[in-house]
C-alpha positions in Angstrom: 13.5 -3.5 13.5 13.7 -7.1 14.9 12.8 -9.8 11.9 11.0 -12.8 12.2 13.1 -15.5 13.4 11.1 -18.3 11.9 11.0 -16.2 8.1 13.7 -16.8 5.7 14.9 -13.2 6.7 17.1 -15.7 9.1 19.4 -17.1 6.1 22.8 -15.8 5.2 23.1 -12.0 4.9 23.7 -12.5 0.7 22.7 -14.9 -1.6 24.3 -16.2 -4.5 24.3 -14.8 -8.1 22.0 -16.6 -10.5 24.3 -18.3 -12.8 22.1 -17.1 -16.0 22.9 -13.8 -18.0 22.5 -11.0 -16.0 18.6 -10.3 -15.1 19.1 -9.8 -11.2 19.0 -6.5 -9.2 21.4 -5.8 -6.0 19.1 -5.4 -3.0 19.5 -2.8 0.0 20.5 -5.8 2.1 23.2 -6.6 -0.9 21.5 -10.0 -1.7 20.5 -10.5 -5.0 17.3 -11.3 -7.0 16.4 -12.6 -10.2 13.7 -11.2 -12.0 13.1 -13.5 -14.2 13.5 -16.6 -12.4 12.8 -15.2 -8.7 13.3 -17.0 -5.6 11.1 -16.8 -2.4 13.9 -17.1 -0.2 15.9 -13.9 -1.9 15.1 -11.2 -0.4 15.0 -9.8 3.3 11.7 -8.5 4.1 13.6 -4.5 4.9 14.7 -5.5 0.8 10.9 -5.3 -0.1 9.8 -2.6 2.4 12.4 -0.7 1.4 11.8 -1.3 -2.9 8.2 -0.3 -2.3 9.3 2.5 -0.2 11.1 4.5 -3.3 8.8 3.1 -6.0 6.7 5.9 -7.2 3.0 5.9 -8.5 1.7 8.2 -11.0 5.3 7.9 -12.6 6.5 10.0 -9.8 4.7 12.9 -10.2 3.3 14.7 -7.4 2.0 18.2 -6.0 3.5 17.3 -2.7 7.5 17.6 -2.4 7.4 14.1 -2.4 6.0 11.8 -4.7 3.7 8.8 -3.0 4.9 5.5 -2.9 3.8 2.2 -3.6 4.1 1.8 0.1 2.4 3.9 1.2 -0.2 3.2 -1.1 -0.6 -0.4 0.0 -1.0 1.1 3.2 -3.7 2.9 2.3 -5.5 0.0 0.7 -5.1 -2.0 4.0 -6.7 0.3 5.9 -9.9 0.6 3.3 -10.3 -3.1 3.5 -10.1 -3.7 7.1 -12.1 -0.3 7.6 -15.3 -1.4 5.4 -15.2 -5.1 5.8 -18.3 -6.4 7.8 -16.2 -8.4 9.5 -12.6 -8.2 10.7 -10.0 -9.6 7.6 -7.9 -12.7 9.1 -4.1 -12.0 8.7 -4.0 -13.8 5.4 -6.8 -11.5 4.0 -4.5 -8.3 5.4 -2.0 -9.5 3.7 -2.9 -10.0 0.5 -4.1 -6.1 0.5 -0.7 -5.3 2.0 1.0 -7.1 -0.5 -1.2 -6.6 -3.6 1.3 -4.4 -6.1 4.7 -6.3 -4.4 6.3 -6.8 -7.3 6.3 -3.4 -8.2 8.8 -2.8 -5.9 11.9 -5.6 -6.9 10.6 -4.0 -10.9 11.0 -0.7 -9.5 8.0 1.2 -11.3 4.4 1.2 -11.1 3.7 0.7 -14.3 0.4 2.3 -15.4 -2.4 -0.2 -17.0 -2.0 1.4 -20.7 2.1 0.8 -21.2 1.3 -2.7 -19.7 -0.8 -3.7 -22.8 1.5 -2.2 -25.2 4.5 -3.9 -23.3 2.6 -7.3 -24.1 2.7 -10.7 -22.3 6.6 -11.1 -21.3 6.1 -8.1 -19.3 3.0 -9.4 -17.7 4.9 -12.6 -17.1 7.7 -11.3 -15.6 5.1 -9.5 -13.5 3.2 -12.3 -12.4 6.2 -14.6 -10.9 7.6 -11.8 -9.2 4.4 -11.5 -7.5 4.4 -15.4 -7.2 7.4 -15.6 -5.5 5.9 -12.8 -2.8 2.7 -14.6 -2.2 4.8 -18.0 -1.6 7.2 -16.6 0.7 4.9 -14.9 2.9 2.2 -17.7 2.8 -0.6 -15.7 0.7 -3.8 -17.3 0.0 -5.1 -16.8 -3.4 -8.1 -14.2 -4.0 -11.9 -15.6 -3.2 -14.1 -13.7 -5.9 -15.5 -11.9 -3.5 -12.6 -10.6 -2.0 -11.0 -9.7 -4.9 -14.3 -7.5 -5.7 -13.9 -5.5 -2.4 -10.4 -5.5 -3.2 -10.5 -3.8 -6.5 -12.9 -1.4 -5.1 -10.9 -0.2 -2.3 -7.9 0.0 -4.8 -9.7 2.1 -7.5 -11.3 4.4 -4.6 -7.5 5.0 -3.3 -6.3 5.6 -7.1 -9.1 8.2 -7.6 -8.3 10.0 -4.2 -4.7 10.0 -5.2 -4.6 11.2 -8.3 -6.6 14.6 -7.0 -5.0 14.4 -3.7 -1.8 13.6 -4.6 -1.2 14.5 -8.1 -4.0 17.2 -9.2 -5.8 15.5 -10.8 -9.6 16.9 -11.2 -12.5 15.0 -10.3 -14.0 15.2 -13.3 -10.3 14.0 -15.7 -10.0 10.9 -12.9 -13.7 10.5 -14.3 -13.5 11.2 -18.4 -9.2 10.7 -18.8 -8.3 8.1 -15.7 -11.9 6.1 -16.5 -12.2 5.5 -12.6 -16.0 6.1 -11.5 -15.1 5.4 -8.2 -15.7 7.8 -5.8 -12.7 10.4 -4.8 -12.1 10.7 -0.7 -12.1 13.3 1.4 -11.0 11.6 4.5 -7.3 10.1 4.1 -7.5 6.8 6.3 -4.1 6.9 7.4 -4.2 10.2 8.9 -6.1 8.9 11.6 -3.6 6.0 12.3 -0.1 7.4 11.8 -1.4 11.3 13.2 0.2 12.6 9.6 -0.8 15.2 7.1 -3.8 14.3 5.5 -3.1 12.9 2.0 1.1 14.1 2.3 3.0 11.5 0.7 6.0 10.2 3.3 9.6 10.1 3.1 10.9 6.9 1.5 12.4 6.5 5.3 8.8 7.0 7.5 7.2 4.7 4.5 9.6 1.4 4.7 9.4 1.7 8.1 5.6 1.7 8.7 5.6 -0.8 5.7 8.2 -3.0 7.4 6.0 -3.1 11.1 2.9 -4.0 9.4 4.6 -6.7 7.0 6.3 -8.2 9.9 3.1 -7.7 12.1 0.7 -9.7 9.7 3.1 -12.4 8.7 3.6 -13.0 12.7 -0.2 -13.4 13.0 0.0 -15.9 10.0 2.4 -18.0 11.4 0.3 -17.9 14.6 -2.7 -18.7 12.9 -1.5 -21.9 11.0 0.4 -23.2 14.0 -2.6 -22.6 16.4 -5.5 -23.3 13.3 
């Protein structure tokens, strides 16, 4: 897959080690990144389709063969946005759906809401600047309140179909146990786009790759955008 010429994707194929004690992670490209102290310009954007890719939700578990991925995920939250917005999402917009639980993937778990609380604030720290560091490389706007309510809406509707799509679930535990009151989906919005099996979690493979073509899709359009206004 061709990168961007004009991303940082066009710097040397590996980046230094951070001179601090070890807190960095070898990416797929074999660059480096520090999760405490990350850098926008670290990463390849194949490292972060490929993280997301083969980082699990619902701590892996799955009545598929295949557990679903944060990928895909994102994916599917994309397409709910742009599907019930009343007016077509600019490439910013798209992005920050697509790129909404990045940091997940350089952390490499999808940690449920729960843990998070009892892991405390370092966690959520760490957390944040990873996520940072994504939304400053790729040019991400920040949330508008009323964005940020459609987003969480089209999140929680993908968790709920998930977790009895994807992970069997009942209605009525994502309900009473998962405390979504959402409704649950019927109708997988991706099946439509990539022809695939409804609600089928992909191969770590199909999902960087469909990841990767719409990451370097939308941060083409943003480029064009702010060049253009």
């Amino acid at each position: 897959m061709a990168q961007n010429p004009k991303a940082p994707n066009s710097a040397p194929s590996h980046s230094p080690l951070p001179t601090s004690p070890r807190a960095w992670i070898r990416l797929p490209s074999g660059r480096h990144l520090d999760l405490v102290n990350p850098q926008p310009d670290a990463w390849l954007d194949i490292d972060l389709a490929a993280r997301l890719s083969r980082t699990y939700r619902w701590g892996g578990e799955s009545i598929w063969p295949l557990p679903l991925s944060v990928a895909q995920h994102s994916l599917t939250v994309l397409a709910l946005r742009r599907a019930w917005a009343p007016l077509p999402l600019v490439p910013g917009e798209e992005l920050l759906e697509l790129l909404h639980d990045a940091e997940e993937g350089f952390l490499g778990f999808d940690c449920i809401s729960p843990l998070k609380s009892v892991l405390g604030q370092q966690f959520r720290d760490v957390s944040e600047r990873l996520l940072k560091a994504v939304f400053a490389r790729y040019q991400v706007p920040t949330w508008s309140k009323a964005a940020y309510i459609e987003h969480k809406r089209a999140d929680s509707i993908a968790a709920a179909s998930e977790a009895v799509h994807c992970t069997g679930w009942s209605r009525q535990e994502v309900r009473e146990v998962l405390k979504i009151e959402f409704p649950v989906l019927d109708v997988d919005p991706l099946a439509a786009i990539y022809a695939c099996e409804p609600w089928a979690p992909w191969s770590a493979e199909v999902a960087s790759q469909r990841f990767l073509e719409m990451l370097t899709r939308l941060t083409q359009a943003v480029q064009i955008r702010s060049l253009t206004g």
